[in-house]
N, C-alpha and C positions, 0 to 999 in steps of 0.2 A: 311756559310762554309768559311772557309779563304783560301787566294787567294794563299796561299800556299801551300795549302793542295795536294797531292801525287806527289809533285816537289822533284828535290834530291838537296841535302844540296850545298848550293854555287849559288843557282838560284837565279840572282838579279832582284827581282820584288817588286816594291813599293804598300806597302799596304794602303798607306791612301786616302785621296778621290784625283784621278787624274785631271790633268788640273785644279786646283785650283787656279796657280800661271799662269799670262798669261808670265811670262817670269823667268829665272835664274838671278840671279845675285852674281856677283862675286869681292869680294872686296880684296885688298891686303895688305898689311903695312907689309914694310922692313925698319926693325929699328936698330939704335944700338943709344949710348948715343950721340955720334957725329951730326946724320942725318937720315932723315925717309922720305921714298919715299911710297904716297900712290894712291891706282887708283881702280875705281869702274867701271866694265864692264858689259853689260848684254850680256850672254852665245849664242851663234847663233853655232855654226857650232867647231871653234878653240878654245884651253883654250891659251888663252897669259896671261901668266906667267913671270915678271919679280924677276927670284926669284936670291939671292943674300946668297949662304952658308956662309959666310963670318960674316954675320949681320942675326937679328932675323929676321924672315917671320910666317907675320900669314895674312892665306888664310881664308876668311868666305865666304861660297858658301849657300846662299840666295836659298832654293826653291829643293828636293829632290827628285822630280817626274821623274825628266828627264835622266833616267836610260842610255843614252848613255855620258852624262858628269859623271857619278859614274863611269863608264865604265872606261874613258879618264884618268879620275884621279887615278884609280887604276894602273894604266900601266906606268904613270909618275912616281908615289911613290911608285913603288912594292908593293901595299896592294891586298890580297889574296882576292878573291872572298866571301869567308866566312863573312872576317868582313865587305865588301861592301854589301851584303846580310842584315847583322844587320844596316847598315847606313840605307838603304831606309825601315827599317821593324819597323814601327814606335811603336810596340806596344811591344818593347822590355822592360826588365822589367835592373833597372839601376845595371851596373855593372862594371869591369874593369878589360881588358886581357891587357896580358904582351908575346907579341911575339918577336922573336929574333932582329926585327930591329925597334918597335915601340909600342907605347901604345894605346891603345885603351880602349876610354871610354863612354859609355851612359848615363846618367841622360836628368830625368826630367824637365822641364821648367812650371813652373804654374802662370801664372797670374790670374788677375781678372778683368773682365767690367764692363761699369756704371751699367751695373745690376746685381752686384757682382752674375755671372756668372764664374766657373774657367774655365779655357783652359789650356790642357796639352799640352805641344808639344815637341818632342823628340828634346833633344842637342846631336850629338855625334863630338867627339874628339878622332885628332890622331895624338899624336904627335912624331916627328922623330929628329933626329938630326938637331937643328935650325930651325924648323919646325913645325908650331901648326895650324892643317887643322880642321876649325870648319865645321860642316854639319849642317843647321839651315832650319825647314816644311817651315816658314812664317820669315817675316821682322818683328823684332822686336827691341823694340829702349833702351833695358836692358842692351848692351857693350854698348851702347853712351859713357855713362861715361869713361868705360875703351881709348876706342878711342882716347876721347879727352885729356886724359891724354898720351897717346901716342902721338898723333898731338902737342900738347902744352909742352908736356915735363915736366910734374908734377909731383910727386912723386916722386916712384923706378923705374917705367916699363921701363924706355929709358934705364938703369944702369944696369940690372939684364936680365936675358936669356930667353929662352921662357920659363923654365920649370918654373919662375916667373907668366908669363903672364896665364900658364896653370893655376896655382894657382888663380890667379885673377879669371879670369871664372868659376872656380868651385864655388869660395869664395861667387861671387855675382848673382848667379844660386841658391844657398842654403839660402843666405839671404833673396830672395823671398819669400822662405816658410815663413819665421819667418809674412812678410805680412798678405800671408793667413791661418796662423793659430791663428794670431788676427784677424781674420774676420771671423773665424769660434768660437771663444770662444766668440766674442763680441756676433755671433748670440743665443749663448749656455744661454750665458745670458741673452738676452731679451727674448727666448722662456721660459726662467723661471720663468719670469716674468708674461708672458702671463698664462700662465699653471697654476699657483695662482691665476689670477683672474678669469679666466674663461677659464675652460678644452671643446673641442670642436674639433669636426673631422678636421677644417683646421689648428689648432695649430699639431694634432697627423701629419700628411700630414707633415707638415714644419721640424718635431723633424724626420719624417724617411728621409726626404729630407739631414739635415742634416748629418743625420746619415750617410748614402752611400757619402756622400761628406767627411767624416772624414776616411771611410773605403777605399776610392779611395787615399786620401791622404798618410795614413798610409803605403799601398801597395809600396808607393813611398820613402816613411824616411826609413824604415824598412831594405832596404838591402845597406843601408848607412854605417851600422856597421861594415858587410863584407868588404863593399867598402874602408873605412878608413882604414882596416888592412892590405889589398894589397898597398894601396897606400903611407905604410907611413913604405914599406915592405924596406928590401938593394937592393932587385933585380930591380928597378925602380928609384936609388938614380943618377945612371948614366944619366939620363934623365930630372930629376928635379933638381942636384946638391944638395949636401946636405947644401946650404946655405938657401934651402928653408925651413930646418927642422920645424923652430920654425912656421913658417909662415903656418907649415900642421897641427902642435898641435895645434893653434887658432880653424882651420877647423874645425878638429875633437873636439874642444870644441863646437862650432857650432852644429856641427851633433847631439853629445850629447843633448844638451839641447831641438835642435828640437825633437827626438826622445822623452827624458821626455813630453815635453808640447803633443805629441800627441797619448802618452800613457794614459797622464791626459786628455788629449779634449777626447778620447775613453770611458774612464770610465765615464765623463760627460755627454754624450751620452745616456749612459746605464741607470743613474741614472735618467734622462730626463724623457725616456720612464718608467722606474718606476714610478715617480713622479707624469707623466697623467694617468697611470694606480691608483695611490692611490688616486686621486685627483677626479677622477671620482668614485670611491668607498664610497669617502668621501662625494661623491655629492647623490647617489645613497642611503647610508645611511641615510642621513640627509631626503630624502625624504619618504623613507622607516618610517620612527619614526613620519613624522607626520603625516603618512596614519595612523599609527598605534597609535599615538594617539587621533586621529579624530575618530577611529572605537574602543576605549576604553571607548571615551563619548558619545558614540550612545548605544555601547551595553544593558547598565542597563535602556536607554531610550527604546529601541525596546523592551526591555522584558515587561514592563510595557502596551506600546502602545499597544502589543501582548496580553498580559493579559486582559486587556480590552477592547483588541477585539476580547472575545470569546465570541460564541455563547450561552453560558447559561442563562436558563430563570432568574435564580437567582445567581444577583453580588452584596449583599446590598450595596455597594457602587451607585451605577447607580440611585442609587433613593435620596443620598444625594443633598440638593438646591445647595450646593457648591461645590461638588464631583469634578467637572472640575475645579475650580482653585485650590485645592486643590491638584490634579494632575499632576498643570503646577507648582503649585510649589515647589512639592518634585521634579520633573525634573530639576527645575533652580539649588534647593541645590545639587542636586548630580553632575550636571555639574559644579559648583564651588565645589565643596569638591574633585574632582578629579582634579580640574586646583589646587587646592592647595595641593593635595597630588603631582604632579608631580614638582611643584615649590620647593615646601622641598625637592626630590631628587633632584633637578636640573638636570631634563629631558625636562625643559621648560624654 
């Protein structure tokens, strides 16, 4: 039953597994093109906050269990109960609200382990005026890059505003997929491989394995297309500035093509489990045909064996010197005359 259940809407309680994290952590970067102050704390008691409206700020808060800093932070940035409720409720499904003084966004985060194992893990984002408040389950090293392009002053990000930087985190959050969905066609393909040579209960096993890993997936691309029509809406341009525009059609080409390749891995899928289904049909036949023709070259043998071994006093055969090889070899011809009538169909 879920840990929500008969609560009233606005109750912040973290759904995923508690005490995971033995600590918060709280990172800052106040930037503009000039200068960038940055500082990493771990959470005890006070959020210190060196924040700077002046220059870009972006807060990444490491770790989502600890319902009295969701608390802390809501009361800093006027964020309503509601959508602090969806920060810690990690099994929200990816979407994006537009409230009168900020944005709010959820998507998915998917890596993969040395035992190409996925792990989802909820990213949400809120971002305000100068302001981009990331919420992150686990420590993960995916903004490195953007980071250090912040620290170093590489690219655009020092140049351009937060509603840039928002961009970036979506940008390289959705690039992940494109990862795991070469690692789900790469498997699509060697299961098909396997399933030619030999169809077997742990190949079916591996094709439904993948299967719920493609349909877990999908659950996740799927409301992407919503998501890009809000986001690429005028009511939202105040926040991103419209010099991001071009920068959001790359996105949503992105999004697009993830959504093709995992309409294609889906139907790949489908045809997968066809394929072990025909495969084993194919197997099942083939074995079928040579019971059946193993019990075509026995039949006109057993009639005969049958025949003379009936009981009557009188078989004038029984009394021929030769009657027995004579018998063994009209059996040999009829076993060759039927291996050569099945050869001329090519049944054999």
């Amino acid at each position: 039953m879920s840990l929500k259940t008969g609560l009233q809407p606005g109750t912040i309680i973290y759904t995923g597994v508690k005490n995971k994290y033995e600590s918060v952590e709280i990172e800052e970067f106040i930037y503009n093109k000039e200068s960038i102050y940055n500082n990493v704390n771990i959470y005890k008691e006070n959020i210190n906050l060196r924040l700077n409206f002046e220059m870009n700020n972006w807060i990444n808060i490491i770790g989502i269990h600890d319902i009295e800093l969701i608390k802390k932070i809501g009361e800093k940035f006027s964020i309503d109960n509601l959508i602090l409720e969806d920060v810690v409720n990690n099994g929200q499904r990816p979407k994006i609200e537009i409230r009168d003084n900020l944005i709010f966004i959820v998507l998915k985060l998917i890596t993969s382990d040395e035992n190409n194992e996925f792990k989802y893990e909820q990213i949400s984002l809120i971002l305000l005026d100068n302001v981009l408040i990331i919420f992150q389950e686990s420590k993960t090293p995916i903004f490195n890059t953007i980071k250090n392009r912040i620290l170093k002053d590489i690219g655009r990000l020092r140049k351009r505003g937060i509603g840039y930087l928002a961009y970036g985190i979506l940008d390289r959050i959705i690039d992940e997929y494109f990862v795991i969905l070469e690692e789900l066609n790469n498997r699509c393909d060697k299961l098909e491989e396997l399933v030619l040579l030999s169809s077997d209960k742990r190949e079916f096993e591996e094709i439904l394995a993948l299967k719920k890993d493609i349909l877990k997936l999908k659950k996740v691309i799927i409301p992407l297309k919503e998501f890009m029509v809000i986001l690429k809406s005028n009511e939202i341009k105040e926040y991103l500035t419209e010099d991001v525009d071009i920068y959001l059609e790359d996105l949503n080409d992105h999004i697009n093509v993830a959504f093709e390749n995992i309409e294609s891995l889906f139907l790949k899928g489908n045809e997968l489990i066809q394929l072990y289904h025909t495969t084993i049909s194919t197997g099942m036949n083939e074995i079928m045909k040579v019971l059946t023709m193993i019990s075509t070259v026995f039949i006109p043998l057993s009639f005969l064996v049958g025949l003379y071994g009936m009981n009557f006093e009188v078989i004038p055969e029984l009394k021929w010197e030769y009657g027995y090889f004579i018998l063994l070899g009209l059996m040999f011809t009829i076993i060759c005359g039927i291996g050569y009538f099945f050869k001329k169909k090519k049944w054999w």
